[in-house]
C-alpha positions in Angstrom: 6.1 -31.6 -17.6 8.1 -28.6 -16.4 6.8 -25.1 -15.5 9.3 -22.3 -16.7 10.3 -19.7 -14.1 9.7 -16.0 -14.8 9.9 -12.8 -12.3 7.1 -11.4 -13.7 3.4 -12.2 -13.0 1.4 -11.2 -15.8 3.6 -9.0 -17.2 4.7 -7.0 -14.3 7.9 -7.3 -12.3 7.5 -8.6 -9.0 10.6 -8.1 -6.8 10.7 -10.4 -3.4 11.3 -9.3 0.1 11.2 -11.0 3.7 9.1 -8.9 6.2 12.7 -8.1 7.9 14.7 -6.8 4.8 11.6 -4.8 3.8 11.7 -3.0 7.4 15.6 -2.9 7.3 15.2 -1.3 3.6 12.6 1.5 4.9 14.6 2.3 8.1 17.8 3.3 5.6 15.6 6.0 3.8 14.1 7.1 7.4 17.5 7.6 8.2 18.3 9.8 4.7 14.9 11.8 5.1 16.0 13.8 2.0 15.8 10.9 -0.1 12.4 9.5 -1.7 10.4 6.2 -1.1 7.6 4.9 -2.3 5.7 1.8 -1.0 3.4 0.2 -3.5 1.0 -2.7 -2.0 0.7 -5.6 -4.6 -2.9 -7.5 -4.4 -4.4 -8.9 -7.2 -6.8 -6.0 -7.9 -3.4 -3.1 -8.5 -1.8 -6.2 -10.8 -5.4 -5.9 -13.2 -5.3 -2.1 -13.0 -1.3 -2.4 -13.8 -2.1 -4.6 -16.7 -5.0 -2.3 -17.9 -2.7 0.8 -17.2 1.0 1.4 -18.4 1.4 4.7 -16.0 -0.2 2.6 -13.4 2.5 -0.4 -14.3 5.4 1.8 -14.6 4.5 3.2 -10.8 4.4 0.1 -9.5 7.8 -1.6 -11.3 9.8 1.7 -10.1 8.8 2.0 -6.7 11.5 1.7 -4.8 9.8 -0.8 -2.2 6.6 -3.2 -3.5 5.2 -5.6 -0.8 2.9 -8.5 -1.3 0.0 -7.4 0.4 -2.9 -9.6 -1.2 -2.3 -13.2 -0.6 -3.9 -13.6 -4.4 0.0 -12.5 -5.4 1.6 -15.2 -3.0 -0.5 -17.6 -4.2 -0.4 -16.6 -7.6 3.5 -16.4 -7.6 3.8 -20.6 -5.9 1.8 -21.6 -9.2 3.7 -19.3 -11.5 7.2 -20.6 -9.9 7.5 -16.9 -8.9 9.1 -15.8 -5.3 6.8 -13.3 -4.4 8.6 -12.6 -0.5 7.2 -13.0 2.5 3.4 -11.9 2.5 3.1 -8.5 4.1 -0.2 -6.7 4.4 -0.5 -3.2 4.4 -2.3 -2.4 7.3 0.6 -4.9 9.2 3.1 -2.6 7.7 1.7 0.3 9.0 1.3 -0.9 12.0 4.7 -2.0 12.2 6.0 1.9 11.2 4.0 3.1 13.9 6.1 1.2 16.2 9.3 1.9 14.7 8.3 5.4 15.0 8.3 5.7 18.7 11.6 4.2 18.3 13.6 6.7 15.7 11.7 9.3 17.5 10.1 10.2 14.1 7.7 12.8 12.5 4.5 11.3 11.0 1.9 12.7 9.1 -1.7 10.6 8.0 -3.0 12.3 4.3 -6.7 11.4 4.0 -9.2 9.2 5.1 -12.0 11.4 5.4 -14.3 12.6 8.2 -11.1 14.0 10.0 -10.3 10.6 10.7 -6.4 11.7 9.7 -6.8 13.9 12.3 -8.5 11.6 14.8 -5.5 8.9 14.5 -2.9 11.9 15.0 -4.2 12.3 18.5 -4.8 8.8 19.1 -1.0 8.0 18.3 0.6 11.2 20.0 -0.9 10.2 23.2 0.4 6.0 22.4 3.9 6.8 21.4 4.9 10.4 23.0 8.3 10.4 21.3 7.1 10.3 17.6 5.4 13.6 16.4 1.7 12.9 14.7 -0.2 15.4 12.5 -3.5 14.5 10.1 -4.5 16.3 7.7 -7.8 15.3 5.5 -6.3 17.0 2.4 -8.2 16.6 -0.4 -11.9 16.4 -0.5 -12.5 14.7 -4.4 -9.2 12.9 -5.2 -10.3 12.7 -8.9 -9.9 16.2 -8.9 -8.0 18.1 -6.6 -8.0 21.7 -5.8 -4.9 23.5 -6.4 -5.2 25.2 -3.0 -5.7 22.0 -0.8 -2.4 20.9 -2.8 -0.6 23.9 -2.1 -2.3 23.5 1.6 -1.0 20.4 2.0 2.7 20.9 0.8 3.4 24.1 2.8 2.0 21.8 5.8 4.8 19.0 4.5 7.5 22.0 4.2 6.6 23.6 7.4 6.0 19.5 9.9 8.8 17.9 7.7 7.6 14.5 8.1 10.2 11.2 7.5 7.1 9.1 6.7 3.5 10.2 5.3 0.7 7.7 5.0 -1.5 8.8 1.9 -5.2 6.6 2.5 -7.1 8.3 -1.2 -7.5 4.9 -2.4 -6.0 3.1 -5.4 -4.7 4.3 -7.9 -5.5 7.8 -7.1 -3.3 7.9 -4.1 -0.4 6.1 -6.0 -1.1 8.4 -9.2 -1.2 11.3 -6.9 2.2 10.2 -5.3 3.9 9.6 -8.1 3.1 13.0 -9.7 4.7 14.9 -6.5 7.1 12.8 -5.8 9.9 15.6 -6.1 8.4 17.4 -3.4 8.6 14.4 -0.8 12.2 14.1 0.8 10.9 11.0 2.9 9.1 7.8 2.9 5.3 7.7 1.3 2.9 5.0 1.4 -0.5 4.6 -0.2 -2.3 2.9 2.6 -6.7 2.4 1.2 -8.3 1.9 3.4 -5.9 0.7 6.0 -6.7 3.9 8.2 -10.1 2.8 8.5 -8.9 -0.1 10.1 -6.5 1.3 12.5 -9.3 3.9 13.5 -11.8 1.3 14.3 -14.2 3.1 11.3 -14.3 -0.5 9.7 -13.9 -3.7 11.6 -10.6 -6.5 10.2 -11.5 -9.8 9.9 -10.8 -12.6 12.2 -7.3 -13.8 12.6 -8.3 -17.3 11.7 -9.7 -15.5 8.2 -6.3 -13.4 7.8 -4.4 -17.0 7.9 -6.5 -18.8 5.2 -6.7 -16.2 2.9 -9.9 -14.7 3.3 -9.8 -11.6 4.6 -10.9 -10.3 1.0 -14.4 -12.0 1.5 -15.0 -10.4 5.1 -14.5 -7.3 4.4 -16.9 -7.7 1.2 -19.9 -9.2 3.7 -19.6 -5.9 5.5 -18.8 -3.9 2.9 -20.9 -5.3 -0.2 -20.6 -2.5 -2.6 -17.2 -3.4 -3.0 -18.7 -6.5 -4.8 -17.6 -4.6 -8.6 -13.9 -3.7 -7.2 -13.7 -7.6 -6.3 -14.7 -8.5 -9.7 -11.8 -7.8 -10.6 -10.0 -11.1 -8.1 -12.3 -13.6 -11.0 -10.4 -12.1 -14.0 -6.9 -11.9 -11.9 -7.7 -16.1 -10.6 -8.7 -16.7 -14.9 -5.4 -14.6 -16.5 -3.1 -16.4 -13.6 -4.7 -19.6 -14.9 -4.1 -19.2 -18.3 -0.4 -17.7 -17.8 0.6 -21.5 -15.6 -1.3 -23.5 -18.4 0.7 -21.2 -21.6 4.1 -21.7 -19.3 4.1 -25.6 -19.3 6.0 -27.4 -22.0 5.5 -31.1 -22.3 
């Protein structure tokens, strides 16, 4: 029995990094804040709404950085003989930019979130790493349909701050959607980050470490947040089309 390799996990190009060439990648475009980035998280819930979405899929094979947030993918990509990279979660990565930040001495901005909380973690961050320059903005109240002047609010805001790195937290796929369909007017590195800013402003509690290392941070954060119970369905039919992609790949 032999299990034939592939780049692709159900359709949709996966491209591998190690945590350090992923940072060493997004520190070259900090550097070249006139040049365009987008970071694309991959769990298993974007790969079902990738393969139920072709503008959704195209986003996510032409970013120019994808990370394997969801240890679903990892795991997904040891039974498919796919090197998925190093697993890197989101809200590690943005955490890890923050730092880098202080560092580069760099000009941040956080896009959403709601209940000012963009604002909130602005404050919070100025006052941790005084050589970095924070702003939040809220931005858009209804993501599913934005206002032409909260666009046009927060663009001459991006003109006038010139951030090198602009966390967008509307929630997938809006925020990637929404990124993708401005993209010529960022000259800098943008990140869809969910709910990520939640976490970093304390709104929503992570799980456990000893959860993050087995896999199962997924099913904390759906005890204390249960009505994301539909959003999760989606992990059953990403386990069941992983399943069935292994069995049609082995030849005997």
């Amino acid at each position: 029995m032999k299990i034939k390799k592939t780049k692709k996990i159900l359709g949709i190009n996966i491209f591998s990094q190690s945590k350090r060439n992923t940072l060493e990648k997004i520190k070259k475009y900090l550097k070249n804040q006139k040049k365009f980035c987008h970071i694309v998280s991959l769990n298993p819930e974007n790969l079902i709404i990738a393969l139920e979405n072709k503008k959704f899929k195209k986003i996510v094979e032409t970013a120019q950085i994808q990370i394997a947030d969801g240890v679903g993918v990892v795991l997904a990509g040891r039974l498919l003989g796919i090197d998925t990279g190093e697993r890197y979660p989101g809200v590690d990565l943005v955490a890890d930019l923050l730092k880098l930040s202080s560092k580069m001495r760099l000009r941040v901005l956080f896009l959403g979130g709601g209940n000012k909380l963009a604002e909130k973690l602005a404050d919070c961050y100025q006052k941790k790493f005084s050589f970095a320059k924070f702003f939040g903005l809220e931005g858009i109240s209804d993501i599913k349909n934005p206002k032409k002047e909260e666009e046009k609010k927060i663009f001459s805001i991006i003109s006038d701050f010139k951030p090198h790195l602009i966390f967008v937290a509307f929630g997938s796929p809006y925020q990637e959607f929404w990124i993708d369909r401005h993209k010529n007017k960022f000259g800098c590195v943008v990140m869809g980050v969910g709910g990520a800013l939640d976490f970093l402003g304390g709104v929503v509690p992570r799980a456990p470490v000893f959860l993050r290392k087995i896999g199962l941070e997924w099913f904390f954060r759906l005890l204390i947040q249960p009505w994301r119970l539909r959003r999760q369905l989606r992990l059953l039919k990403f386990g069941w089309l992983v399943m069935r992609e292994f069995f049609n790949q082995l030849s005997f």
